[in-house]
C-alpha positions as protocol buffer text, in pm:
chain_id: "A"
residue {
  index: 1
  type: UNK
  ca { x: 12271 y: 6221 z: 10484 }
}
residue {
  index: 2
  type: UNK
  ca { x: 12330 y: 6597 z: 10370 }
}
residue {
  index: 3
  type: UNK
  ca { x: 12410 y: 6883 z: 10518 }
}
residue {
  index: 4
  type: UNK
  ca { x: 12728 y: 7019 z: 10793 }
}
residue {
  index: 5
  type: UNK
  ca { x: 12740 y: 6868 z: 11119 }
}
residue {
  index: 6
  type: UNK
  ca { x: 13017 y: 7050 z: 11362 }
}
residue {
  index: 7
  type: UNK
  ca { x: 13253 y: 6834 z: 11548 }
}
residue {
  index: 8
  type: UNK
  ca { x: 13457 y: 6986 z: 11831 }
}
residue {
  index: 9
  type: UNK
  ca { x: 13768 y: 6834 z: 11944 }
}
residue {
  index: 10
  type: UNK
  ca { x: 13790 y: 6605 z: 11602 }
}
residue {
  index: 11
  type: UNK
  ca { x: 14181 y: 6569 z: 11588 }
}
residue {
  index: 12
  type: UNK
  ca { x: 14189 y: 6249 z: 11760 }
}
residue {
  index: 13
  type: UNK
  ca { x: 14010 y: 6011 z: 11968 }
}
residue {
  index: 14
  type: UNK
  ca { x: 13650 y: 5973 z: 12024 }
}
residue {
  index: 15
  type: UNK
  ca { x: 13611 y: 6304 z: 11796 }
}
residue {
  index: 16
  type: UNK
  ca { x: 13805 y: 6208 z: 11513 }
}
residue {
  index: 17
  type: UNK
  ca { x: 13558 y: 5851 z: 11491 }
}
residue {
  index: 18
  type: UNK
  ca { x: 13320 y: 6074 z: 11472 }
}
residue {
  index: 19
  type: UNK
  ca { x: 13414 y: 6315 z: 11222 }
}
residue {
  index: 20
  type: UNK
  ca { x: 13517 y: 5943 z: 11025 }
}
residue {
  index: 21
  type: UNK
  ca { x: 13201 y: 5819 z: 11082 }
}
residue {
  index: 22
  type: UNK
  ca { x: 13039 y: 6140 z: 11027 }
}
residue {
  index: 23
  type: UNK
  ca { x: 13124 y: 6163 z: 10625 }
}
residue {
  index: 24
  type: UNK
  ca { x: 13128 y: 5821 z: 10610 }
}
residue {
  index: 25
  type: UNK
  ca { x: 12743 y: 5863 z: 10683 }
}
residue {
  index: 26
  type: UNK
  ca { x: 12699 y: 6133 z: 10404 }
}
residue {
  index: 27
  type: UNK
  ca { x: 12736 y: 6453 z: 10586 }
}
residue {
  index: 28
  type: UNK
  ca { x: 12995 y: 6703 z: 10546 }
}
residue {
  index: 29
  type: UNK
  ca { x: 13236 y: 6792 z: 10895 }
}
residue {
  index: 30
  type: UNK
  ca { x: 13372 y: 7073 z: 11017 }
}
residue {
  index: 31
  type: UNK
  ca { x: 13588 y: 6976 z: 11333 }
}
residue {
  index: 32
  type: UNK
  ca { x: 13785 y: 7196 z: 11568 }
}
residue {
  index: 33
  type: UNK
  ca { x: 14144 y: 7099 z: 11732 }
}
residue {
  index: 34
  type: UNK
  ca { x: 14326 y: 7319 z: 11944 }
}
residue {
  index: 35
  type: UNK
  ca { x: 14710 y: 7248 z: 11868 }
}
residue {
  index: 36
  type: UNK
  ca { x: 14777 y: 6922 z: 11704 }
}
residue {
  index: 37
  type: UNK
  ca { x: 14761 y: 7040 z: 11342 }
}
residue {
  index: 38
  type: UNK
  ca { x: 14934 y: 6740 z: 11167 }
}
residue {
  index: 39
  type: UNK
  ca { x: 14669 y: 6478 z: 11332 }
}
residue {
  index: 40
  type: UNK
  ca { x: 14369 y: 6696 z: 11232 }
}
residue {
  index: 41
  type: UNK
  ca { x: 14518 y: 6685 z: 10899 }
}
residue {
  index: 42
  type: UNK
  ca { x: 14574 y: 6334 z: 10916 }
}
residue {
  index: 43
  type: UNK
  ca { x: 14187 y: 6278 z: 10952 }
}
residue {
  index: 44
  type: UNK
  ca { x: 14061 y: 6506 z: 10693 }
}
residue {
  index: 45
  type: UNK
  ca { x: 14308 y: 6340 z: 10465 }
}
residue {
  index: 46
  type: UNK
  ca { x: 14151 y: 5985 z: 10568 }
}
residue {
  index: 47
  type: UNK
  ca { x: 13833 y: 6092 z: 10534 }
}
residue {
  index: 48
  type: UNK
  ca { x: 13881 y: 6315 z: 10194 }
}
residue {
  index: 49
  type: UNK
  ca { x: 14018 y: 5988 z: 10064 }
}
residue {
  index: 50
  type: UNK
  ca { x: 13734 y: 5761 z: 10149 }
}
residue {
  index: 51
  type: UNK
  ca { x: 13550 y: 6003 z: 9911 }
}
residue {
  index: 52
  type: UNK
  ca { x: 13408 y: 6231 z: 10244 }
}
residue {
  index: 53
  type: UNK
  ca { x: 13432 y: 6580 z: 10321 }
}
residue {
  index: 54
  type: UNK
  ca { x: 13610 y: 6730 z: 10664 }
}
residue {
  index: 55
  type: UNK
  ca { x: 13752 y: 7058 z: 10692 }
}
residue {
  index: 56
  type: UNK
  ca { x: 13963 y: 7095 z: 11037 }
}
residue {
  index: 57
  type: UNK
  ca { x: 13930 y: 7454 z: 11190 }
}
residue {
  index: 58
  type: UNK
  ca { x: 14218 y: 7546 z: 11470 }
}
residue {
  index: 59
  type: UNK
  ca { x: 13990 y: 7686 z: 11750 }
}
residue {
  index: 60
  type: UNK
  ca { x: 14052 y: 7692 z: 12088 }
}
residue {
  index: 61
  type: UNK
  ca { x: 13721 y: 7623 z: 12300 }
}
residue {
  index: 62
  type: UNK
  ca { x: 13845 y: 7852 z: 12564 }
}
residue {
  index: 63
  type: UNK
  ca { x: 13794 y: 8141 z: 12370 }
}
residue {
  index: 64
  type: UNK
  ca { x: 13428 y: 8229 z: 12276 }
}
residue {
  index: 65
  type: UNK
  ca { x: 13555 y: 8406 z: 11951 }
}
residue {
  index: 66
  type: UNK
  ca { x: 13721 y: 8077 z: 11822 }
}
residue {
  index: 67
  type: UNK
  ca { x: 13427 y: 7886 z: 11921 }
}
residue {
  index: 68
  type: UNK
  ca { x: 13229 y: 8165 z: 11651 }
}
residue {
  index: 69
  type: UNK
  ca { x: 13476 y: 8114 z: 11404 }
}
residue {
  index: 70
  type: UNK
  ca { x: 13434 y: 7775 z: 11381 }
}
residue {
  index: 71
  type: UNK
  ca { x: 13041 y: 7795 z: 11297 }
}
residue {
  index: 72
  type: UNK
  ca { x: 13121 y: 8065 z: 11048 }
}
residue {
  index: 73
  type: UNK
  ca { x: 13368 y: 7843 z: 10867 }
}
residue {
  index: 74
  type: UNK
  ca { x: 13134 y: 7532 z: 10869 }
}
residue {
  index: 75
  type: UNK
  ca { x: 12883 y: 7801 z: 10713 }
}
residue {
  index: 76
  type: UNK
  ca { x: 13126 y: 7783 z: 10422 }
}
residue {
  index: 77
  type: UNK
  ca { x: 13009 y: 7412 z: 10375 }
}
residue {
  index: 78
  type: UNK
  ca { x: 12669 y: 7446 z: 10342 }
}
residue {
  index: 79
  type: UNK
  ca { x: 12346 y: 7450 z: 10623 }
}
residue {
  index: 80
  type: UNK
  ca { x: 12452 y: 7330 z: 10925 }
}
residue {
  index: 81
  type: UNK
  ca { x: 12233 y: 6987 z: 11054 }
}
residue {
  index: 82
  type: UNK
  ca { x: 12401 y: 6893 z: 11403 }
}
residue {
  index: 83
  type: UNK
  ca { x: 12653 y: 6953 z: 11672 }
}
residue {
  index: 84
  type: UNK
  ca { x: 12910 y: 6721 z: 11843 }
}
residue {
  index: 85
  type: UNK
  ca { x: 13026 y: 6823 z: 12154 }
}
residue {
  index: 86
  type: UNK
  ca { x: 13310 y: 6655 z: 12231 }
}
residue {
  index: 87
  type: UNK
  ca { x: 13628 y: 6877 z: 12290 }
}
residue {
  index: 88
  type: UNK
  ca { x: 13704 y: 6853 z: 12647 }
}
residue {
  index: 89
  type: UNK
  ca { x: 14017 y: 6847 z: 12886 }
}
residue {
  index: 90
  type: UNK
  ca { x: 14122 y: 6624 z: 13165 }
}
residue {
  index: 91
  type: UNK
  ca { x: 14353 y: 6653 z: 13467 }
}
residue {
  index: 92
  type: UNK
  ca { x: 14586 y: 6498 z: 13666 }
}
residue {
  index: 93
  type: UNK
  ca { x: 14496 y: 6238 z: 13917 }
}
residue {
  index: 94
  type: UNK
  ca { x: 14483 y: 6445 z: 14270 }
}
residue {
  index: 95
  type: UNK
  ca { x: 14215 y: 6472 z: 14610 }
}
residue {
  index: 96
  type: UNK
  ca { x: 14012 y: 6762 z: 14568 }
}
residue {
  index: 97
  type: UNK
  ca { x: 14197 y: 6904 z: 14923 }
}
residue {
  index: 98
  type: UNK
  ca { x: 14513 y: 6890 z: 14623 }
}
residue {
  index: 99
  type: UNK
  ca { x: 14332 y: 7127 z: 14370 }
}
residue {
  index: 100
  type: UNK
  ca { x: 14438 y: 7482 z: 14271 }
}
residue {
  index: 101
  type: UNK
  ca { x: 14197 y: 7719 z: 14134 }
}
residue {
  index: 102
  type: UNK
  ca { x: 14356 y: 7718 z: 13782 }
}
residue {
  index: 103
  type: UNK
  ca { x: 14293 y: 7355 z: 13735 }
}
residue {
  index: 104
  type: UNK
  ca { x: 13959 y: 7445 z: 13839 }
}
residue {
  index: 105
  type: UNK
  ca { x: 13910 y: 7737 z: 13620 }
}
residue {
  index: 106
  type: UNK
  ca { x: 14050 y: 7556 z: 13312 }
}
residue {
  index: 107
  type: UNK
  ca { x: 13813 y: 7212 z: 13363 }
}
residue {
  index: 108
  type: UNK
  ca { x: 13516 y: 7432 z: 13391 }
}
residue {
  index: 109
  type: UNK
  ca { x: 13618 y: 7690 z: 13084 }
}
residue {
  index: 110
  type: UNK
  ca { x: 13650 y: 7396 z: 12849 }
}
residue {
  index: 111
  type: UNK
  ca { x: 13416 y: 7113 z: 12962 }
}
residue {
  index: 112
  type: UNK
  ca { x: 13091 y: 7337 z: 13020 }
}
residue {
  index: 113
  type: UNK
  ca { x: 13138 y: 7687 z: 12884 }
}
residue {
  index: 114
  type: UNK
  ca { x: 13260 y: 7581 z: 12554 }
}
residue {
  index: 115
  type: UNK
  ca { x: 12982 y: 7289 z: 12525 }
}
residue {
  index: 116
  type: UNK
  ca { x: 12715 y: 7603 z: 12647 }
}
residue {
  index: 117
  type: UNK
  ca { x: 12846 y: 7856 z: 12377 }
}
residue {
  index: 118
  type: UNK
  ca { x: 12860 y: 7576 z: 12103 }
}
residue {
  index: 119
  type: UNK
  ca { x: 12508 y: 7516 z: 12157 }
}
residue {
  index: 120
  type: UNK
  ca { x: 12435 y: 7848 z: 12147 }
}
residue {
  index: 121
  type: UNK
  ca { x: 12592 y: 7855 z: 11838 }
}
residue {
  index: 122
  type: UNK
  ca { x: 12382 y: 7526 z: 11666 }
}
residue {
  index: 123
  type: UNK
  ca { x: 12065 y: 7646 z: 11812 }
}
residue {
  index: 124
  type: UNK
  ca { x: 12083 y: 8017 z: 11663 }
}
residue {
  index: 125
  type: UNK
  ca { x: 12129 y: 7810 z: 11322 }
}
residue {
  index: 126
  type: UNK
  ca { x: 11895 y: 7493 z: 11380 }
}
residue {
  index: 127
  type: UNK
  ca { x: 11608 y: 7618 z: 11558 }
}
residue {
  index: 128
  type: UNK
  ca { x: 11269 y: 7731 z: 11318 }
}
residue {
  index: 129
  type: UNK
  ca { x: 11267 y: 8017 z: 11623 }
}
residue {
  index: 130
  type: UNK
  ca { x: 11567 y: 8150 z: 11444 }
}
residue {
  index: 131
  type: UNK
  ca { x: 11499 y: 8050 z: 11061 }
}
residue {
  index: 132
  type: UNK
  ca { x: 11640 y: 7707 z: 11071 }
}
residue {
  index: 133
  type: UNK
  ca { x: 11518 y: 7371 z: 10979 }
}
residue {
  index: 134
  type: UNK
  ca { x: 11602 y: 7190 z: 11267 }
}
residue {
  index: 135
  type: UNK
  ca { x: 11895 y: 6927 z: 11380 }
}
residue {
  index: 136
  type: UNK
  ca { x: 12080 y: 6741 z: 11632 }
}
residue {
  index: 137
  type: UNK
  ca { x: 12307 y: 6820 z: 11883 }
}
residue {
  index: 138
  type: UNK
  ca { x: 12469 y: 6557 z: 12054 }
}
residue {
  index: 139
  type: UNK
  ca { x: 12668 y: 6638 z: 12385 }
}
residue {
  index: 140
  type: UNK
  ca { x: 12934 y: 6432 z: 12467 }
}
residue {
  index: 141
  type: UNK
  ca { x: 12977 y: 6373 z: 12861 }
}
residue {
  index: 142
  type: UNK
  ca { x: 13110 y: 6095 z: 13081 }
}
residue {
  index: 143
  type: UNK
  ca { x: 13034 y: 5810 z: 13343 }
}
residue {
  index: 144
  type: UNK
  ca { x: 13231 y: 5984 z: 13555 }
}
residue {
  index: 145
  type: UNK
  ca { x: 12897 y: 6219 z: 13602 }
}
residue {
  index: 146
  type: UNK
  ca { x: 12762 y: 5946 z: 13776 }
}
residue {
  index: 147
  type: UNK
  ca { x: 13058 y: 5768 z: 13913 }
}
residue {
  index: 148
  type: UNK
  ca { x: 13213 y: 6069 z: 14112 }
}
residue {
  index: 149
  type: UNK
  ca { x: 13595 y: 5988 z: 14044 }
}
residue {
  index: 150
  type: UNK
  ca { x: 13647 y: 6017 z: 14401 }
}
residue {
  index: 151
  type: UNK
  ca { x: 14028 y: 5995 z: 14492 }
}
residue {
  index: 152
  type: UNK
  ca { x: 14114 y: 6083 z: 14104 }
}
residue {
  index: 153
  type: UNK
  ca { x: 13918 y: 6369 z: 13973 }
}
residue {
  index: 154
  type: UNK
  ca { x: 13587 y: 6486 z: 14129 }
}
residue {
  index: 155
  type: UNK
  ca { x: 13618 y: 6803 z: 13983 }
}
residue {
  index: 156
  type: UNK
  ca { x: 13645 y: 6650 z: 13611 }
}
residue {
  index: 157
  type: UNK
  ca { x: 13331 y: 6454 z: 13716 }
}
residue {
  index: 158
  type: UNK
  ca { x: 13149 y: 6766 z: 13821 }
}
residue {
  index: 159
  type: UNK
  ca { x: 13185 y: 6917 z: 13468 }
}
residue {
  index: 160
  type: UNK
  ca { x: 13054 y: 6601 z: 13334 }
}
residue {
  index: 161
  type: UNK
  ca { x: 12736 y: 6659 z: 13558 }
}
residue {
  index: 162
  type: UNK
  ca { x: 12661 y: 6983 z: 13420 }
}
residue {
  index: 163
  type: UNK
  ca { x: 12708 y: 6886 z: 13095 }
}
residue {
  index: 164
  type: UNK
  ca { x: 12454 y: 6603 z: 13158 }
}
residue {
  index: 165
  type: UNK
  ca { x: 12253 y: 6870 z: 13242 }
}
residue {
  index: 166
  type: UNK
  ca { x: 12315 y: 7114 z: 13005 }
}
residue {
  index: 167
  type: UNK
  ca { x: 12145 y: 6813 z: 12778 }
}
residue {
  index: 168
  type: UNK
  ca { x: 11838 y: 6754 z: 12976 }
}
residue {
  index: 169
  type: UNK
  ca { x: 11748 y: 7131 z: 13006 }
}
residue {
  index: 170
  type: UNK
  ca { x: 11838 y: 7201 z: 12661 }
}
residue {
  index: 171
  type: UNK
  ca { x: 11634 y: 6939 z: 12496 }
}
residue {
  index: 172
  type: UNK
  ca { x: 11301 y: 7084 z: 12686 }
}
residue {
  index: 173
  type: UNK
  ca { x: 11403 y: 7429 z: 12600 }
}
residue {
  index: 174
  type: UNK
  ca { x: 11430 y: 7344 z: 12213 }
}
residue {
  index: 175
  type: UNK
  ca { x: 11196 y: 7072 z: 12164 }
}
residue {
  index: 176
  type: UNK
  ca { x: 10928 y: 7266 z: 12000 }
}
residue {
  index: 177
  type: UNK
  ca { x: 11168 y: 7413 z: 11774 }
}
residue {
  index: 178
  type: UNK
  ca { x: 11279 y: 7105 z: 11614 }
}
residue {
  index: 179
  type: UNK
  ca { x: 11619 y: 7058 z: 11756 }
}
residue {
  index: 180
  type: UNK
  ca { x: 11704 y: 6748 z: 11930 }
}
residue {
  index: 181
  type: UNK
  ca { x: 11943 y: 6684 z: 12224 }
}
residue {
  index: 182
  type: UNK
  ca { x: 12082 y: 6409 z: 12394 }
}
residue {
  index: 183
  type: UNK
  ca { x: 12379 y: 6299 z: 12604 }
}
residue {
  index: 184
  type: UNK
  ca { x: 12649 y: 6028 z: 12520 }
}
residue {
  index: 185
  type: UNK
  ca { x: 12853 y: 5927 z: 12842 }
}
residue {
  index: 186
  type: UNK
  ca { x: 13168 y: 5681 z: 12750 }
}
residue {
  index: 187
  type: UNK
  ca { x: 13336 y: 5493 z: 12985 }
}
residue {
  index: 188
  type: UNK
  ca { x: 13653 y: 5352 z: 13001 }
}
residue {
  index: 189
  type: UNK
  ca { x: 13745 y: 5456 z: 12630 }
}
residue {
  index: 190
  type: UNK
  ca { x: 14076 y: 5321 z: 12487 }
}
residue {
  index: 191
  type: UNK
  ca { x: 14221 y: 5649 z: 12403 }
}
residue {
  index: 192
  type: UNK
  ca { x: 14523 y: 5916 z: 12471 }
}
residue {
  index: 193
  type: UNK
  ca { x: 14290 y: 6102 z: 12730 }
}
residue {
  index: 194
  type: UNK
  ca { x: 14365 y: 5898 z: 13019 }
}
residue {
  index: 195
  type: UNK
  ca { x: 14772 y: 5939 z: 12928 }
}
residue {
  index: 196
  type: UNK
  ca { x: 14713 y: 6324 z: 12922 }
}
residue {
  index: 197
  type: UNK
  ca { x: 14613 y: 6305 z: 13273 }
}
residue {
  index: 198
  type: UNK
  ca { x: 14917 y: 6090 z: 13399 }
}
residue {
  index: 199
  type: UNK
  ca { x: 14748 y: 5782 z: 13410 }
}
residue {
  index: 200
  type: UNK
  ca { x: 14873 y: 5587 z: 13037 }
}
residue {
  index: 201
  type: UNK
  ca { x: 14794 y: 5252 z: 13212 }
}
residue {
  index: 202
  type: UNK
  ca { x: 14469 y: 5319 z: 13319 }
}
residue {
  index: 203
  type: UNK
  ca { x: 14273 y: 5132 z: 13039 }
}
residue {
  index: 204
  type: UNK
  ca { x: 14496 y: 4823 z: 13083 }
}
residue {
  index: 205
  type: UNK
  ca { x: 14418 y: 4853 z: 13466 }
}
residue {
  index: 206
  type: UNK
  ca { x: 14096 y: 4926 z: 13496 }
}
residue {
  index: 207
  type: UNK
  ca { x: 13962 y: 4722 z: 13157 }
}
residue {
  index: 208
  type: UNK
  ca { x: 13948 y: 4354 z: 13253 }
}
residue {
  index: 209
  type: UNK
  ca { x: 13785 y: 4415 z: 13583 }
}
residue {
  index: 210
  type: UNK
  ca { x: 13474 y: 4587 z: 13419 }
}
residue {
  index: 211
  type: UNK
  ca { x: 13196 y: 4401 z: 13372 }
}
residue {
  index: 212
  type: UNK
  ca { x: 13257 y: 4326 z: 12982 }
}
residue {
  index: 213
  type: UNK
  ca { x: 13560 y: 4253 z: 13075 }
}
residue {
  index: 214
  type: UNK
  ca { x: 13760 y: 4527 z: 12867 }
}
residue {
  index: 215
  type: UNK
  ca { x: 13753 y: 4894 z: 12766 }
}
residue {
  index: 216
  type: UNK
  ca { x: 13572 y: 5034 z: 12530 }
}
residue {
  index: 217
  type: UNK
  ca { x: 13666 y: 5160 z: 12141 }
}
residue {
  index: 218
  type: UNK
  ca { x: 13630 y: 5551 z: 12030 }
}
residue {
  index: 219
  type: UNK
  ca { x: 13453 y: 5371 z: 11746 }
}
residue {
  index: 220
  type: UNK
  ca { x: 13230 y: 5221 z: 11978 }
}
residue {
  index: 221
  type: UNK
  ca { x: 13094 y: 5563 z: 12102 }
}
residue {
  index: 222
  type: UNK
  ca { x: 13124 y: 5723 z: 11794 }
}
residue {
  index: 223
  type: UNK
  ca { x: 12858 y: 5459 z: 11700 }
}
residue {
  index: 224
  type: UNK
  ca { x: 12600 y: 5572 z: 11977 }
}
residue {
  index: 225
  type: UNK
  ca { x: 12706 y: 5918 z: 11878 }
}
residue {
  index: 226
  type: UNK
  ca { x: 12607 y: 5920 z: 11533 }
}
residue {
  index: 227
  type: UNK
  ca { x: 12287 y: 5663 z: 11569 }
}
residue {
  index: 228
  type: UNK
  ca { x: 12133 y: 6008 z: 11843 }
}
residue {
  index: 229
  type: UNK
  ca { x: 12291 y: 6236 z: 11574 }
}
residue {
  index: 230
  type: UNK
  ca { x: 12091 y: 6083 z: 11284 }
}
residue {
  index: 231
  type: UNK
  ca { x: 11689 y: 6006 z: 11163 }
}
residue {
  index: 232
  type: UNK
  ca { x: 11724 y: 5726 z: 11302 }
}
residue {
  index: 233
  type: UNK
  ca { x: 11694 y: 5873 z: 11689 }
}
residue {
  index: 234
  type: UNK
  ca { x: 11411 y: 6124 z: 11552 }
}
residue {
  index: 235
  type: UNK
  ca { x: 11197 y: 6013 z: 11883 }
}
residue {
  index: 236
  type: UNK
  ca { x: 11493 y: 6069 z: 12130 }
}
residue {
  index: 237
  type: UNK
  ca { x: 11549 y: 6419 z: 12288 }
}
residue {
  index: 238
  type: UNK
  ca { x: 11659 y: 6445 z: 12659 }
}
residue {
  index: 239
  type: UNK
  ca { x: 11822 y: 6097 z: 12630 }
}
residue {
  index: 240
  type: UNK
  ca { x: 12121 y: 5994 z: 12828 }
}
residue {
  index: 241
  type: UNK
  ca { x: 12320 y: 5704 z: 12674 }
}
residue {
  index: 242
  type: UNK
  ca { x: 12602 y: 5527 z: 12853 }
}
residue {
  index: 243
  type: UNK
  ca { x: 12843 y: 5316 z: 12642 }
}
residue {
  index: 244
  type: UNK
  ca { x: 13061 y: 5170 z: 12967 }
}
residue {
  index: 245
  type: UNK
  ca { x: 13079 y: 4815 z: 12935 }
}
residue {
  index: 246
  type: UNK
  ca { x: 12821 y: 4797 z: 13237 }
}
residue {
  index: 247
  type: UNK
  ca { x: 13048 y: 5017 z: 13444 }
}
């Protein structure tokens, strides 16, 4: 593989198996994180290492102007190829009756403006309508689009649903142009998310009783993530792919 791909969120978690697998694959990372500077370090270090190139960019996908910095410094790398979207936030397990508009506000900033202006960003640099040579973008969702997360998080859910189908709309729009899209929706993922929103037992809960009979790895999506992100998927656009264990 050649060429930049653009993770956001790669400082741990599902993002930073990507941006592993990512130059492990050939291609060179840029990858955003937000505050953790000594774990986004800690990845480009691993992967730098293992003979790869990742350069972390602190961006905050909250702000539009971060989210343009970070293209303009994977510029710096060489032509960009593909976009993962995977920076996103969580909350706190609550009824909707329970919600405040600031937790509303912030779920909706970061888990479908940001993914919106990041595309905007790959497209203006993939698509043959705007001089490119084409690419991937991969968006990087949830079950919980489907699921609902009634009694925990509907309105986490509902930002998963519009990413689903920022994917869906985006691959028509592009298709011509020679920029894929598709749609990875984890599970239950072994990670720190579900300790950010209050719930650090959640995997060991929730695991055995799906119908694999455990949780999932972040290398496990990163997998599916990289497979739509590569050649490999060149006759998948539109595509929604679940990695849940059956959930």
């Amino acid at each position: 593989m050649s060429g930049v791909v653009v993770v956001t969120g790669g400082s741990r978690g599902i993002g930073a198996a990507v941006v592993r697998g990512a130059a492990a694959a050939g291609w060179s990372v840029c990858f955003s994180y937000r505050t953790e500077e000594s774990a986004a370090r800690a990845v480009a270090d691993a992967v730098e290492q293992a003979g790869g190139r990742a350069h972390p960019v602190r961006a905050d996908m909250a702000v539009e102007q971060d989210i343009v910095r970070l293209f303009e410094a994977a510029a710096d790398l060489g032509p960009l190829v593909g976009l993962v979207a995977n920076a996103g936030t969580g909350a706190e397990k609550r009824r909707l009756d329970e919600f405040d508009a600031d937790r509303v506000r912030r779920l909706l900033t970061v888990n479908v403006a940001a993914p919106i202006l990041c595309c905007r960003e790959a497209v203006r640099r993939l698509s043959t309508r705007h001089g490119g040579q084409g690419g991937s973008i991969v968006l990087v969702s949830s079950a919980a689009s489907r699921i609902g997360s009634p009694g925990e998080y509907v309105d986490y859910a509902a930002t998963k649903g519009a990413v689903d189908t920022l994917g869906l709309g985006l691959a028509k729009e592009v298709a011509d142009e020679r920029v894929r899209v598709n749609v990875v929706r984890p599970g239950i993922i072994d990670t720190e998310f579900h300790a950010s929103g209050g719930q650090p037992d959640r995997v060991q809960r929730l695991g055995p009783g799906l119908p694999l009979g455990r949780a999932g790895t972040a290398e496990e999506v990163a997998a599916a993530v990289l497979w739509l992100l590569s050649d490999e998927a060149s006759y998948c656009t539109g595509s929604i792919l679940d990695v849940a264990g059956g959930r």
